[in-house]
N, C-alpha and C positions, 0 to 999 in steps of 0.2 A: 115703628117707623111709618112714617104719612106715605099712602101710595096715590102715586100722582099719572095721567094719560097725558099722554104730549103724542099726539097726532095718531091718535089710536092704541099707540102702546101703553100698557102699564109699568111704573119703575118704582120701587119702594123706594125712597130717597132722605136726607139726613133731614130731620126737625131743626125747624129755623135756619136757613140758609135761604138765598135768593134764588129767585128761579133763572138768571142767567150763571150764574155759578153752579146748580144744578145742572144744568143742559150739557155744559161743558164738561163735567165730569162724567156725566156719563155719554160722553160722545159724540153730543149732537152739536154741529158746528151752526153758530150765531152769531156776528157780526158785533161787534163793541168797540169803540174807542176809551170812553171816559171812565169806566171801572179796571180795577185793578187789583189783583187778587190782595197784595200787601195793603191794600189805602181804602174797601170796600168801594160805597155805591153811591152816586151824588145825585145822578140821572143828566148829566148837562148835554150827551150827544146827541141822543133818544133812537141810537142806531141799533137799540139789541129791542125795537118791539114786535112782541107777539099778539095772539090773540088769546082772550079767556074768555070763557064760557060758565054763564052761571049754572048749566046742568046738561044735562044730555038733550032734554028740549031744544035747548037756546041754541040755534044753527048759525046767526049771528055772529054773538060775543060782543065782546068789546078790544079794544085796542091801549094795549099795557105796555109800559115799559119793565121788560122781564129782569134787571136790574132792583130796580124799586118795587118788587114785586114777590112778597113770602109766599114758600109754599106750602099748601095747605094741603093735608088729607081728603082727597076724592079730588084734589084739581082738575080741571079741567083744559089741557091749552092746545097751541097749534104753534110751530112755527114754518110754517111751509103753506100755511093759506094765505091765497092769490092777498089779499088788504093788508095782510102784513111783511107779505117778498116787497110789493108795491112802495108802501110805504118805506121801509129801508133802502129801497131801490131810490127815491126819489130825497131822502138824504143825506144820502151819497150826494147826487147829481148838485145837491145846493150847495154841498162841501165845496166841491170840483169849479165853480163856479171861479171862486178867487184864488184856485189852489193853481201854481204855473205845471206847464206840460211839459218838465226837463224828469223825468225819471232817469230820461239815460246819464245825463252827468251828475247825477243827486248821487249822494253816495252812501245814504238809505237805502239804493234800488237794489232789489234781489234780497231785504230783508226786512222790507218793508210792512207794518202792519196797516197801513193803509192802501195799500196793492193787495193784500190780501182779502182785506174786508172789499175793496170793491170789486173784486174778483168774485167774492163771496155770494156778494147781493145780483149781478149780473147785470149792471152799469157798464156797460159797454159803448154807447155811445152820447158825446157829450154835444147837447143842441147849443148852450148860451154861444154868444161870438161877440159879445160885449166888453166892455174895458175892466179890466183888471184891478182889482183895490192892490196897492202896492207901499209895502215899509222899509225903512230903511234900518239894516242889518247896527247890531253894536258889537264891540271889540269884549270878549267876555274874559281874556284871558287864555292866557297859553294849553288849555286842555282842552276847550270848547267852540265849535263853530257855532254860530247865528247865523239862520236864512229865516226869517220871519214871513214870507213869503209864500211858506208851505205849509203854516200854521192852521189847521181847525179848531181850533179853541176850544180844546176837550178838556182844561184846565188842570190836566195831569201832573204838569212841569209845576207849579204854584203849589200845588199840592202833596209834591213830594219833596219839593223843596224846601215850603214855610213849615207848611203841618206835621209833614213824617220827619223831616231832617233836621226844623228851627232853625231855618234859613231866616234872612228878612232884609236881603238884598238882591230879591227879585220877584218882579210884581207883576197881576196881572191891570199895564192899565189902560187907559181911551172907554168905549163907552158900545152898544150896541154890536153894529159890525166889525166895527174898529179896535177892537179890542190888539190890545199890543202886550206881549210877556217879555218884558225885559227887565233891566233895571233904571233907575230915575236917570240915575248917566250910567254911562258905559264904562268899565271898566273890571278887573279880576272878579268874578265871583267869590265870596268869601268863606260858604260853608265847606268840610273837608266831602261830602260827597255829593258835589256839585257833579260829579263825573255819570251818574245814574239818571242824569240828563239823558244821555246818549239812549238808555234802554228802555228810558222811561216814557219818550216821546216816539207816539206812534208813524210819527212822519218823518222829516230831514229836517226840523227847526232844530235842531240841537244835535252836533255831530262832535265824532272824537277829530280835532286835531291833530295830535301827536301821531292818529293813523291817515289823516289825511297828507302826511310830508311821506308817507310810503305805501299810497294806498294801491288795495284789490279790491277783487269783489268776495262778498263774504263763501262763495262756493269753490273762490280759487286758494283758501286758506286750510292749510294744514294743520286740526288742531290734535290737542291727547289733552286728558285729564292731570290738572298739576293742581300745588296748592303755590298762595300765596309767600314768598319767603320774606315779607317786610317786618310784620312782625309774630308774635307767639300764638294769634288765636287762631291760626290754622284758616283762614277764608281758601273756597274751592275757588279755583281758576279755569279758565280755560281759553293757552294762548293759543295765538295763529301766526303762523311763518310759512312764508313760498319764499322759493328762488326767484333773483332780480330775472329781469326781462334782457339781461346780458347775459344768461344762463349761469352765471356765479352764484355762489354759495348764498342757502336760504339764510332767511332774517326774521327777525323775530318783529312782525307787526304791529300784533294790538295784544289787549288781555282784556278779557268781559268776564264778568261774573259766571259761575259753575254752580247751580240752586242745592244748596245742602242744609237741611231744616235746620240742622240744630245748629249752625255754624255762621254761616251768613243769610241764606233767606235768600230774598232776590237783590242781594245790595252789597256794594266793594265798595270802600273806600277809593279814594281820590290817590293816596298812596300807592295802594295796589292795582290801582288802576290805569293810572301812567306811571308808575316807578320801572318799569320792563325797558325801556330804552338806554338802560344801562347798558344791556347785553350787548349793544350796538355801540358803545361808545369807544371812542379815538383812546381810551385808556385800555380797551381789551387785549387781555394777551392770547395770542394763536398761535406764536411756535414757543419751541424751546430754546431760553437760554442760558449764556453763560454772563454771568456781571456781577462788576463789584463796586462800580460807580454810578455815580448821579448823570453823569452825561451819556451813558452808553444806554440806561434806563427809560430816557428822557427822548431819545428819539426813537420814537413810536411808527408802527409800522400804518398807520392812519393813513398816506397816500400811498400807500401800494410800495412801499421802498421797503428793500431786506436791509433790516435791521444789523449792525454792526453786532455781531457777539453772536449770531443766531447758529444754533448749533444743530446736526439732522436728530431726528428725535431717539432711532436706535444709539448711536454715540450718548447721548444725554442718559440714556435707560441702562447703558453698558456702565457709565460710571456712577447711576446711582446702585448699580447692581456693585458693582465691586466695592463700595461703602459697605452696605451690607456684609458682604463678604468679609469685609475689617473684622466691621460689631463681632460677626460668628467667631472667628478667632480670639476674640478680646483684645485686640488691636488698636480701638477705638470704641468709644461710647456711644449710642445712637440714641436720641432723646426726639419725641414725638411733643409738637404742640397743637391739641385739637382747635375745636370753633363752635360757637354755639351758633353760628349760620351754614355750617356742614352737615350732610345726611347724617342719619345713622352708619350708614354703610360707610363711610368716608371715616368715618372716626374711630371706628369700629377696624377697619383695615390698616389704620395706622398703630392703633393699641394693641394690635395683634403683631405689627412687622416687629414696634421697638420692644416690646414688653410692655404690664402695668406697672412696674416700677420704672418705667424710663417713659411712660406719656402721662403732660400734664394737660392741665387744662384749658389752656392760652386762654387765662382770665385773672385775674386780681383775686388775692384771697378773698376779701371780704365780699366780690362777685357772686363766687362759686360756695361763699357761706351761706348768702341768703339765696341762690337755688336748693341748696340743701337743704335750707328753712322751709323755703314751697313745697319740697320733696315729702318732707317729714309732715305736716301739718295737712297734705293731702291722704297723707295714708291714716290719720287717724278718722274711724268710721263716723265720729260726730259729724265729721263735715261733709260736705256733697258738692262737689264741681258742677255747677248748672252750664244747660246750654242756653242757646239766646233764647229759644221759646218760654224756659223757666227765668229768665230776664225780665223777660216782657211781661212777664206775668207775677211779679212782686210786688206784694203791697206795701214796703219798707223798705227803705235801701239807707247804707251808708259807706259812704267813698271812701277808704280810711288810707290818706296821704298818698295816693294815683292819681293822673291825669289820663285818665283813660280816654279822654279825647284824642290826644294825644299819643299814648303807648300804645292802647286796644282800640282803635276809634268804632269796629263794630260793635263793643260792649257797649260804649257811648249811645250808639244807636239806639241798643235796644233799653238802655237805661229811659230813653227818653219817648221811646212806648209807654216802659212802667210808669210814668206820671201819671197817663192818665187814668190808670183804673179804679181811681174812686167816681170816677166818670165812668165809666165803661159801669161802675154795679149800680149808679143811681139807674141809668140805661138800663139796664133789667128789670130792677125795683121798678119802672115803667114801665115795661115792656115791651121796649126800643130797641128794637135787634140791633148788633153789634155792627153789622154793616152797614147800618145807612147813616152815612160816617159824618155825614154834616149835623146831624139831626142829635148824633149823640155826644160832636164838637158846641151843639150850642148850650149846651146841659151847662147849668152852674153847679160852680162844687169847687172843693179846693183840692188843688194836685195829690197825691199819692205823697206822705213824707219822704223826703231824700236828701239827706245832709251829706255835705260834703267836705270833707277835715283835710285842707290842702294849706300850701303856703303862698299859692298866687291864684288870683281870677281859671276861676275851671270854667271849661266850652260848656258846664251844665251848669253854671250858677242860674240859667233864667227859668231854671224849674227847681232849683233847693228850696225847701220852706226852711232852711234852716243851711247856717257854714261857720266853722270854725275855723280859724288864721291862726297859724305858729310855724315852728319849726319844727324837725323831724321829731326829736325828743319831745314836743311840746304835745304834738300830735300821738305819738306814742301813748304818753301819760295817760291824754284824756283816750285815747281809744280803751285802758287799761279800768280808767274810771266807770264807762259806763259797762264793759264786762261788771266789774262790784257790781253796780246799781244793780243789772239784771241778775247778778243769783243774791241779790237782797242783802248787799252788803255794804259800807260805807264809804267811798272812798278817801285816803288818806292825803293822799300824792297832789291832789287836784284843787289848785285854787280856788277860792270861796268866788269870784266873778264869775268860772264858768259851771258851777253845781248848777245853777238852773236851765242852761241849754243842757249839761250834761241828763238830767232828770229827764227835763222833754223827750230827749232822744231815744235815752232808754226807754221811756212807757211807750214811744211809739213802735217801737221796734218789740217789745215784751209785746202788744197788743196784735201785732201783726199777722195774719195766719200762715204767709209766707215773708219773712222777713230774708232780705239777703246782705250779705259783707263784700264788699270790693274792697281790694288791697292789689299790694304785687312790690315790686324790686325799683318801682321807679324812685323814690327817695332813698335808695342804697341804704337802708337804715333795717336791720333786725328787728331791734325794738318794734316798728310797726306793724310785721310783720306778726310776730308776738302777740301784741295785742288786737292783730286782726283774729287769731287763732284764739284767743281766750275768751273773746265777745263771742265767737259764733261758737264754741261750745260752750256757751254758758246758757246760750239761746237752746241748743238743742239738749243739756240738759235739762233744761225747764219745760220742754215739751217732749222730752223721750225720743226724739227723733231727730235723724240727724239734720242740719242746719245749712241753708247754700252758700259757701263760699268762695268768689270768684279769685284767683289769683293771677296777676299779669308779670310776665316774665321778657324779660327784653328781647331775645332773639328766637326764629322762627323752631329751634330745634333745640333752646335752652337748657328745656327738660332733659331730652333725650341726652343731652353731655353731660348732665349730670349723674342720669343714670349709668356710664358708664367709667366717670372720676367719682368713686365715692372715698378717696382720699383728699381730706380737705385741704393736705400741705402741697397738692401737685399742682401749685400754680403759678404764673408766673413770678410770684413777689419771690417764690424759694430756689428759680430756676439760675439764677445766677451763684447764688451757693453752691447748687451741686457741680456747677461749669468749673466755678473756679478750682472744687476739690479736686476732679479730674484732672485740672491741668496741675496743681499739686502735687499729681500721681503721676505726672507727663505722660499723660493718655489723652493725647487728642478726641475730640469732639464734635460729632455732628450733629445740629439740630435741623430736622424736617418741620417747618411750620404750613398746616395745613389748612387752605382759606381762610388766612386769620391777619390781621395787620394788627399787630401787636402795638403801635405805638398809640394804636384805638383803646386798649386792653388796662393798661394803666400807664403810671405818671413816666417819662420822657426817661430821667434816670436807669431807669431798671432795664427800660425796652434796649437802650444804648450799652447799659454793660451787658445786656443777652448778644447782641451783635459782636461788640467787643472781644469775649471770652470765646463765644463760639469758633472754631478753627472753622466750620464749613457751614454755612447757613443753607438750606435746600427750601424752596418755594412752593408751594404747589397752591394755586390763586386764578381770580377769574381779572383782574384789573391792576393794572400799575398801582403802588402805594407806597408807601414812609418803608414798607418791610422788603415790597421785593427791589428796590434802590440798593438796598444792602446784601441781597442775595448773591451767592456763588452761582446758581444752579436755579432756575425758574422754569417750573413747568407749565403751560395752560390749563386750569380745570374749567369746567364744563358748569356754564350753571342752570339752575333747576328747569329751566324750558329744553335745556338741552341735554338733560339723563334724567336715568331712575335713579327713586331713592325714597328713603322714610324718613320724616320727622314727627315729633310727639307736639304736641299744642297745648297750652297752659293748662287743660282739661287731663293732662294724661292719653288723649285720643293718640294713637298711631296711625298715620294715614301715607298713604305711597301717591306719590306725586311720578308721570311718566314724561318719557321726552318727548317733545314736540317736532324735533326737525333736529337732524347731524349739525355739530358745530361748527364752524369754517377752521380751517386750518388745521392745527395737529392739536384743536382742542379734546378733550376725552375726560372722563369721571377720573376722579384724582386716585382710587384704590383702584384704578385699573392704570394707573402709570405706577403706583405701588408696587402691583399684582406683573406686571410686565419688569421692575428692575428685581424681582422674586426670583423670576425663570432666570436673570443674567446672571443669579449671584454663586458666585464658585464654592462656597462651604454651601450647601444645600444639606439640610437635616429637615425632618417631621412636619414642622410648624411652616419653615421656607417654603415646602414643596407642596403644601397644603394652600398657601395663600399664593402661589405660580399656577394651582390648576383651579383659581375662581375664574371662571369665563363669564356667567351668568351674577345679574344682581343677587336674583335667588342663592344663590351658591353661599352670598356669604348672610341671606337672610335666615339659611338654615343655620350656619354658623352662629347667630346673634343668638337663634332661640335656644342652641346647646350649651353655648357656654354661659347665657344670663338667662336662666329661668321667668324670670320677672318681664321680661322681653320676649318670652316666647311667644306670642301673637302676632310679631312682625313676620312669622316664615306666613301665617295663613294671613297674611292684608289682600294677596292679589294673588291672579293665578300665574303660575311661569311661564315661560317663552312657550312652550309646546303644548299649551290651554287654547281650544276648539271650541265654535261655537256652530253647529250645525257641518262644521268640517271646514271652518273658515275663521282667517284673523278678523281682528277687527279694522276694519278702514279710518284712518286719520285724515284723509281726503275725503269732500263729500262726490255724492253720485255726480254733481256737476260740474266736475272738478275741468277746467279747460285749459286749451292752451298746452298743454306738458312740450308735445312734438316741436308748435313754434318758437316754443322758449332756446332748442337749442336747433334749429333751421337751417343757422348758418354753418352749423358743423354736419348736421345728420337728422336727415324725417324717421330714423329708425327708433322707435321706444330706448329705452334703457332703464336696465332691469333695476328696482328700486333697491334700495341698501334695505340689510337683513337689519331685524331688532334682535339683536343677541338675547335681547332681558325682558319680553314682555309680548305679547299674542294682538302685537298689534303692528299692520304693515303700512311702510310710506308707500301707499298708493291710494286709486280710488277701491281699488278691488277687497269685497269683504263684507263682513256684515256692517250696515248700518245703521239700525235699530237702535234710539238710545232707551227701547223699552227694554230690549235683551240683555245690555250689560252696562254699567258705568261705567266702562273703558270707553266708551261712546260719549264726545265731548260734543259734537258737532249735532246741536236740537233742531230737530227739523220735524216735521209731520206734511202729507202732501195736503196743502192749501194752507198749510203753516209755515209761511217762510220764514219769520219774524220769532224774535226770542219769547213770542207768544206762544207759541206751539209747545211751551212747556206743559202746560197743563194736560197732554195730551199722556204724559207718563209719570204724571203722579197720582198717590193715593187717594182721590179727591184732593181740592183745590187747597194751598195750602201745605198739604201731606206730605210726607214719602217718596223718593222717587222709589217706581213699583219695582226697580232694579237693584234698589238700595242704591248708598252712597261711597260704601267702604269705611276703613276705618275701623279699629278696635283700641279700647281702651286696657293700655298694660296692667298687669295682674299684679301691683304691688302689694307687699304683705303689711298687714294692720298693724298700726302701731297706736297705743293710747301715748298721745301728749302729757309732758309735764305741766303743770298748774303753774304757768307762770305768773308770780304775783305784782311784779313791777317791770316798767321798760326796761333791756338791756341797755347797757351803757355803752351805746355805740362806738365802732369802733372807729367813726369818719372822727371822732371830738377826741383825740388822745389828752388824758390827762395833764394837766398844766400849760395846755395851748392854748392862751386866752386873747392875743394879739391881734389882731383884726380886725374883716368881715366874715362871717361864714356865707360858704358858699354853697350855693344851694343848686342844684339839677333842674333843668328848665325844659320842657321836652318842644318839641315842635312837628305837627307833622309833615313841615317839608323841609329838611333842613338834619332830622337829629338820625335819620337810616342811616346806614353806611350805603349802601348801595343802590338806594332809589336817586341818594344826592348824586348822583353820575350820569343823573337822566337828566338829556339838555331842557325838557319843560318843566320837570318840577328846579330843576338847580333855577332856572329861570326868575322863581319867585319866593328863591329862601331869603329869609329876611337878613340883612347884614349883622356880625355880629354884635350880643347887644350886653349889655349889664342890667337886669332890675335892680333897683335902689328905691327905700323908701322914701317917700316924698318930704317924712321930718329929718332922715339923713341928709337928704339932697339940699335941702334947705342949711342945714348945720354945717355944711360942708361947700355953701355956695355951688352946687351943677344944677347944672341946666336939662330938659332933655336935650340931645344931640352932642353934649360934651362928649372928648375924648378921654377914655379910663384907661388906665395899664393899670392891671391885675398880676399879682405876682407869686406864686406860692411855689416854695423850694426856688430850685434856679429856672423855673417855668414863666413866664411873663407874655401877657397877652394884648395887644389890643383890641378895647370896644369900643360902644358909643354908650353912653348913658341912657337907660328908657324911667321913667318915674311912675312908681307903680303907687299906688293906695294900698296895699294891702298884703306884700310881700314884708316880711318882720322887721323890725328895726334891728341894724346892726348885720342883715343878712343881703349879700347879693345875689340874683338869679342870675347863673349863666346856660348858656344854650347848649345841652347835652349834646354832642357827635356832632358838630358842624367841623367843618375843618380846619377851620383855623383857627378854634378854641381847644381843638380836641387835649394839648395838654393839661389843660384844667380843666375840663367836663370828665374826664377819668379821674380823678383822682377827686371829685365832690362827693359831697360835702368835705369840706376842711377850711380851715383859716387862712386867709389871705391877705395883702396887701394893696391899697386901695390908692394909686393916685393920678389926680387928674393933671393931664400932659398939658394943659394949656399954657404957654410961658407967663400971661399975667396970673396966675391962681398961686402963682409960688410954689409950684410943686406939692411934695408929701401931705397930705391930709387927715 
């Protein structure tokens, strides 16, 4: 290792790395705008220079920017002599110049990396008193403020927008001084992480909106460690909630990214970034009720009015207690329907109260077939779950029938790193360090190979060198084809047009040193799945080692519900059989559905005779929906900002998410409204009194690891409630947390004592440890002269690394299974045989529009796109539509209205609909299948 002096001391430090990335890892604070640990080194601000020295002689030196500046063994440098404080000093002053003097209503201030940097330099007083260069602000869309105003033109935002994200509707443009980042005209930004705006700008040119309609300042926010619930790839969170300034019940703010290497990095989707204002919306349920209609449902307790039906919540807990008490007699049947958007713990408590044979899935057979495909195909040792860093680092990729833009949009991300490293090795083969990021963006070379086998336009076609168009089965085939090609076989199945992409593909991916497979559950299709499994061990038998394969699963804890139904008939398709046999038996029936809205789950029919048959429908849910309109009995659960809890991530990771702040009303963790009608229930036997005394999360994470071996990793994710850290909790407030007294003034200046965390060694107050170097229950990054989500670097591994606390998180111990050799596509089960009638319909993802529960966030619902139909252009033509025609779509007694969109390259004979929006949702469950296609316009004559 190079040992290097910096102002007298000696530091061994890492080979090839910049000397401002050096500095900061080992501690020494230097001033920087324009670099970035994710994006490297450009030099555009030239606020991080130092001095170097050619030798011990040279008293001099020279004036470097330690950015653009390798370091070398016997370095020589300085940052704390007088011509280089100076210079940074003076900087600044030229920044400050056009920059306006509103910190206090900026809403940057107190987190500002440009207060910190000029605090740094010791710019303390400003001489200009001349006119101000002044721009006028653009409308960027419902997530993002514009104050151009405040802009120093570090070029940051252009950079992580075009270059790291593949944005290219937003520019840096004007000329000299003038330099303006915006777009050509005003209007939505268009990439899905436009939102890294917010963290990526060192000033207030780029602010969150969605926390501007309830803002604080970031030291009055409450935050804990949670993850992402949008969807399966587990991104770390970290929300913030205070109490309104009426002293009423906290809220849930904003959500910024939580740095965890192998997971997200420093980057959150746009989804997970403003889909949080769900938890606020006019659909939230806070008490308990009783209802069995649409109109009692329907008014919502939104301005403060008691709700007709609301019943106290001991009464509620007393009669789900005495249900219970039925089931124990045999009196009645108690049937659980879990959620693949519910903790572990939540699902886990329900499979426990009803029994395993009386909880199912709350999913669609052929759902919870293909998790148990992901299930099986990850435990065979050929394959390897990569994280993002093994992402970014592929020299071969192929998509096989995913929109991971879409489903995983951080996979997408980091797909779109791996492009460049046939660039990134000519760059060495030069010896062009990796950082200086311009210099190894000008390098010619062609992308990284990355095909991608979808049936409509992928967010990464503008870096495929290579894409194949079909349907699910089409896609199947050839994924099946080029497994043959790679163990040197021929394929049969595979039409003579595509043998020669199919060949390409294959020698690129056979040549690769790390080649990777993307697949997952988004085309509800086996067969792909299949044949994603049979390429990548055909890869890792040809190299003896196992092969990376990414798999994307639709919900945030999909895994983990699987792990727990490993009966593949407990689902809903079979739930109405066993209802009906019960009443057969004239043994009434209750079913507990647990955050799940079933008529999301599958086709309208089935969800309708489960309501039907059921004698007692019981709720337990964070939002009004299709399911609890039909409810007897609705409780409030708690969602993930507001409890503990575990979910598993398309990796297998197990990771514990904590609460941020008490839910309002008589919200609470739904296995503790379980756990509470446990204690009411009058037959109390072993198992009752056992799930009556879980008080703590723990309680029942010891429970998981006893009774599923395979899960036994969840009891050690985190420590328990009564875990110390020097003799202290950890604080969710930060040290400058204000206000607490004023907030409630009008009642009392006396403190009030904060509520207890039952489940986790972390207190609602300021008091406690604050260090996020001491633990990762420490959400709130701060370092002192780091106020800004810069001061991360202050607790990781070197730049890039580790955080030195870890991040948490254990990967479950499933046991190895070798795969069967499958030799051809499974015959899906969406195309029943002899259904040949229609169009097929195909799965469309979107990511603002296909969540369940981000669409309830008034900014992203803001800009879901209306519902649509793809139709191929020689259809549309054959069939006289236009785009903007109106379609009704029909399958079963399901029928939907769209609008016509005219796609190039979605199959002929196939239409894309919009998975999970809500007003298609009966036909985005039940896709792929045949349907009926006709356009409403009265001149077109109807049926087509």
């Amino acid at each position: 290792m190079p040992t290097i002096t910096i102002d007298g001391d000696d530091y061994e430090v890492e080979e090839g790395q910049n000397l401002l990335s050096t500095c900061l890892s080992l501690g020494i604070d230097l001033p920087y705008f324009c670099w970035h640990p994710a994006m490297g080194s450009v030099g555009a601000c030239r606020q991080c220079a130092v001095i170097e020295y050619k030798d011990a002689e040279d008293h001099r030196g020279r004036l470097v920017m330690s950015c653009m500046t390798p370091v070398k063994d016997g370095g020589l440098y300085s940052v704390n002599a007088e011509q280089a404080r100076e210079f940074r000093g003076s900087i600044i002053e030229d920044l400050m110049t056009n920059h306006p003097h509103d910190c206090p209503v900026c809403e940057e201030g107190g987190e500002c990396h440009l207060q910190d940097m000029t605090e740094m330099t010791g710019h303390t007083n400003r001489r200009y008193r001349g006119t101000k260069r002044t721009h006028r602000n653009q409308y960027l869309g419902p997530f993002i403020n514009h104050e151009m105003n405040r802009c120093i033109a570090c070029y940051r935002c252009t950079r992580f927008y075009r270059d790291y994200a593949g944005g290219t509707d937003l520019q840096a443009l004007g000329r000299n001084n003038q330099v303006y980042f915006g777009r050509q005209q005003e209007g939505v930004l268009q990439n899905g992480f436009s939102g890294n705006l917010v963290e990526v700008c060192p000033t207030g040119v780029f602010t969150d909106k969605t926390f501007s309609k309830h803002y604080v300042r970031k030291w009055d926010l409450q935050t804990a460690p949670s993850i992402c619930e949008h969807c399966a790839v587990g991104c770390n969170t970290a929300p913030g909630a205070r109490a309104g300034w009426d002293g009423k019940d906290q809220m849930l703010r904003r959500v910024i990214n939580l740095y965890h290497r192998e997971i997200n990095g420093y980057f959150l989707c746009d989804r997970g970034r403003f889909g949080y204002d769900y938890v606020n919306s006019d659909m939230r349920l806070k008490t308990v009720l009783a209802a069995r209609t649409d109109t009692l449902i329907e008014s919502t307790a939104a301005r403060g009015e008691k709700i007709h039906g609301e019943i106290p919540p001991r009464e509620a807990v007393e009669q789900l207690g005495q249900t219970l008490g039925q089931a124990q007699k045999g009196q009645r049947r108690l049937i659980g329907i879990g959620s693949p958007r519910a903790s572990l713990e939540n699902n886990f408590a329900l499979c426990q109260l009803v029994g395993p044979d009386n909880f199912y899935a709350g999913l669609a057979e052929r759902d919870l077939h293909l998790l148990h495909l992901v299930d099986a195909i990850q435990r065979d040792p050929r394959t390897h779950s990569p994280t993002i860093p093994e992402i970014e680092n592929a020299d071969a990729i192929l998509i096989l029938g995913e929109d991971i833009s879409n489903t995983a949009p951080r996979v997408a991300l980091a797909v779109r790193q791996a492009a460049r490293n046939r660039q990134r090795r000519q760059a060495r083969e030069l010896r062009i360090p990796q950082w200086q990021d311009t210099s190894v963006r000008q390098l010619y070379g062609n992308p990284s190979p990355i095909t991608v086998a979808e049936f409509e336009d992928s967010g990464l076609d503008d870096i495929a060198s290579s894409r194949f168009r079909g349907t699910p089965e089409e896609i199947a085939t050839f994924g099946h084809a080029l497994a043959q090609l790679i163990a040197g076989k021929q394929p049969v199945d595979l039409p003579p047009e595509y043998l020669e992409l199919a060949q390409q593909i294959s020698k690129a991916l056979s040549a690769a040193e790390r080649p990777l497979v993307i697949s997952g559950c988004g085309c509800r299709s086996g067969g792909i799945l299949q044949a994603a499994a049979q390429l990548t061990t055909a890869l890792a038998d040809r190299d003896s080692s196992p092969c990376a394969l990414y798999l994307a699963c639709p919900e945030v804890n999909s895994l983990g519900l699987a792990q727990l139904c490993t009966d593949g008939k407990k689902t809903l398709d079979h739930l109405p059989g066993a209802l009906r046999a019960e009443g057969e038996a004239k043994n009434p029936s209750s079913v507990i559905a647990l955050e799940n809205d079933l008529c999301r789950r599958g086709d309208t029919a089935t969800a309708e005779e489960i309501f039907s048959l059921a004698d007692e429908l019981i709720v337990l849910d964070l939002l009004h929906n299709r399911t609890t309109r039909r409810a007897d009995l609705i409780f409030p659960a708690a969602a993930t900002a507001e409890s503990q809890g575990t979910v598993i991530n398309n990796n297998g990771l197990a990771q514990r998410f904590y609460a941020v702040y008490e839910g309002p009303g008589y919200i609470q963790e739904s296995w503790r409204w379980l756990a509470d009608a446990a204690g009411f229930c009058p037959e109390s036997n072993t198992l009752i009194s056992t799930i009556a005394d879980w008080k703590h999360c723990h309680d029942l994470d010891q429970a998981i690891a006893a009774a599923l071996p395979e899960l036994e990793v969840v009891a050690d994710l985190g420590p328990d409630e009564d875990f110390r850290i020097d003799g202290l909790e950890v604080a969710r407030q930060s040290h400058r947390y204000s206000g607490r007294t004023a907030i409630y003034a009008d009642k009392s200046v006396a403190e009030h004592k904060p509520v207890k965390d039952p489940d986790a060694p972390l207190v609602f107050s300021m008091e406690g440890i604050q260090d996020p170097g001491k633990t990762p229950l420490q959400a709130n990054i701060w370092s002192p002269g780091w106020n800004s989500n810069q001061a991360l670097h202050k607790f990781l591994q070197g730049i890039g690394g580790k955080r030195r606390c870890g991040n948490g998180g254990r990967k479950i111990q499933r046991a190895s299974r070798l795969l069967p050799d499958w030799q051809s596509a499974e015959q899906p089960a969406e195309q029943p045989a002899g259904v040949t009638e229609g169009f097929l319909l195909l799965p469309v993802y979107r990511m603002f529009g296909s969540g369940e529960l981000s669409a309830m966030a008034p900014a992203i619902a803001s800009v879901i796109a209306q519902p649509f139909a793809l139709i191929n252009r020689r259809d549309a033509e054959r069939l006289d539509i236009d785009a903007g025609d109106p379609l009704e779509i029909t399958v079963g007694g399901d029928r939907c209205q769209l609008i016509a969109e005219i796609s190039d390259t979605i199959p002929t004979g196939s239409l894309g609909v919009p998975y999970g929006f809500p007003q298609v949702e009966p036909l985005s469950t039940e896709t792929p299948a045949r349907g009926r296609l006709q356009v409403t316009q009265p001149e077109t004559g109807g049926d087509r």
